[in-house]
C-alpha positions, 0 to 999 in steps of 0.5 A, a space after each residue: 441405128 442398122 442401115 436399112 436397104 433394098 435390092 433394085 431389080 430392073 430391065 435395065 436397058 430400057 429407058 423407061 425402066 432407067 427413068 423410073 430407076 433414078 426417081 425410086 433410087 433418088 427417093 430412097 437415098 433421100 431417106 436414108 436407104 441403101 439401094 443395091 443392085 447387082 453388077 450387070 443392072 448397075 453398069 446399065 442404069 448408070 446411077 451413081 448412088 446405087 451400090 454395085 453387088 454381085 449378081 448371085 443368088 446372095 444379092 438380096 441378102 440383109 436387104 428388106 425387100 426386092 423392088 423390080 422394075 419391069 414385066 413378069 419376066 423381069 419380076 421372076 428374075 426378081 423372085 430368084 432373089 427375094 427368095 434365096 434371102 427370104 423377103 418379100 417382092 414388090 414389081 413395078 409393071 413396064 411391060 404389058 400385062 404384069 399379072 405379078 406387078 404390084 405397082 404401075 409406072 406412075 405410083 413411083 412416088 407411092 412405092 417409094 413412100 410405101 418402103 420408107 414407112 414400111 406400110 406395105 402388106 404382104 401375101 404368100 404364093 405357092 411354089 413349086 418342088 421340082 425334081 428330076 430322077 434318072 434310074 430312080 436317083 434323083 438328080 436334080 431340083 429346082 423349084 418355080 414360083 408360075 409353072 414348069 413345062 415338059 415340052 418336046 425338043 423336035 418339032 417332028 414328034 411328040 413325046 410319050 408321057 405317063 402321068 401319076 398323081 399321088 403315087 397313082 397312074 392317071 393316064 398316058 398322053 402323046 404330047 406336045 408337052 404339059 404344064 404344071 402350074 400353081 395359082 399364081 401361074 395359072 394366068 401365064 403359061 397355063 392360061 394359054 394352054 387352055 387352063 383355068 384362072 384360079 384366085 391366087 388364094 386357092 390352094 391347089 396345083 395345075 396340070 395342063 396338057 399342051 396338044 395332047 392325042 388322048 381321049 381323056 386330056 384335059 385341064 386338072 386342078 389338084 390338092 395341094 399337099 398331092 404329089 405330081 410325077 411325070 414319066 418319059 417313056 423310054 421309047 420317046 424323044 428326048 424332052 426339056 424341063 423349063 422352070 418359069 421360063 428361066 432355067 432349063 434342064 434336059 429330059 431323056 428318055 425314061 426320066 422322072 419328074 415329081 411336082 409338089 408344093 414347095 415348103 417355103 412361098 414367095 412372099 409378094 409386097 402389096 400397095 393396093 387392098 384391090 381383090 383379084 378380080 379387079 385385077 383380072 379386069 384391068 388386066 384383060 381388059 374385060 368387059 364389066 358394062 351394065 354391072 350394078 353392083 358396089 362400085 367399092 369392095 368392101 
């Protein structure tokens, strides 16, 4: 029989994470599942059943799926993982919003139940292909799964960007910065800059100005398979390229970046059959007074 294992993710120094770590940990092990985590979340939980690995990009290796514990910070940091080995994501929401969260505080019984039979259900969302270029030699990739944002290192200036869409001038903008979002990010960054939301199931991409000076700057929602670039002018401040609000490169002046949607999603684990409305309801708490519609969907 293999071994069957999952990968803990968690804020782990809080307690409410810790509490729900050791009821999650103890549920699976009572099952037979190995639950890792890497070395830094095992030294906090403390949680003497969990096995300690290193904390690299290979910490989800040969595991079935990521479980992560925290809010959407956290859960990024989980989809680092879940990723690079190509499994699926499942979040537990111990933050405030938790648009990436499956699951809230009190469904850990549920969750653990959910591994052990193996009934979860799974969606894809579309990533995003970063690259940076420099003298038309591309010098760096990342990739991001909400947004990445080029935005001004000083606060006394704006930066001078000049924006292509599928290989296409669009426009030029005196900037604080701009974002590129894709559906699922277009409830993060992106919506706090003025963005749209979008139905994670849409496919397309977004580009939101952040305080642009220019009479055409507003929000655009693009098709998928389109190529955005974003050059720096020479004669701007340098500025930083931040990839889910996780890892930042530099951006000098007459540097290059290219969007595009990237090859391989990242694969969320669902619990719930709920529809992204409902969703967005919750989250915001937005008012549905008065409405006389299904009370089910169907």
């Amino acid at each position: 029989m293999t071994e069957r294992s999952v990968l803990l993710v968690a804020h782990a120094t809080r307690p409410e994470a810790q509490a729900v770590a050791r009821e999650v940990v103890a549920g699976l092990v009572a099952a037979g599942i190995e639950v890792r985590a890497t070395d830094s979340d095992a030294a906090e939980l403390q949680i003497d059943e969990l096995h300690a690995v290193p904390g690299d990009e290979h910490a989800a290796d040969d595991t079935e799926i990521v479980v992560v514990l925290g809010g959407d910070g956290t859960i990024l940091r989980g989809a680092e993982r879940a990723r690079f080995a190509d499994v699926p994501l499942l979040g537990v929401n111990l933050g405030r919003v938790g648009f990436l969260a499956e699951a809230e505080r009190d469904e850990a019984a549920r969750l653990v139940t959910a591994i052990v039979e193996r009934t979860w259900t799974e969606e894809t969302r579309v990533a995003l292909d970063v690259r940076l270029f420099s003298d038309g030699h591309e010098t760096t990739r990342t990739w991001a799964l909400n947004e990445i944002s080029v935005e001004k290192q000083s606060r006394a200036r704006m930066i001078e960007v000049r924006v292509e869409i599928d290989g296409r001038p669009l426009s030029r903008w005196g900037c604080d910065g701009l974002v590129c979002a894709t559906p699922t990010g277009s409830t993060a960054y992106a919506f706090s800059a003025g963005g749209p939301v979008v139905w994670p199931d849409v496919e397309a991409l977004l580009v939101v100005p952040l305080s642009a000076h220019a009479l055409f700057a507003r929000p655009l929602v693009v098709a998928p398979t389109s190529v955005i670039a974003f050059d720096l002018s020479p004669a701007s401040d340098p500025a930083l390229v931040c990839a889910d609000g996780r890892r930042t490169l530099e951006l000098a002046p007459g540097s290059r970046v290219e969007v595009r949607r990237h090859s391989q999603p990242v694969r969320l684990a669902r619990l719930h059959l709920a529809p992204f409305t409902d969703r967005l309801v919750a989250k915001f708490n937005l008012s549905v007074e008065g409405w006389r519609g299904r009370t089910d969907p169907e």
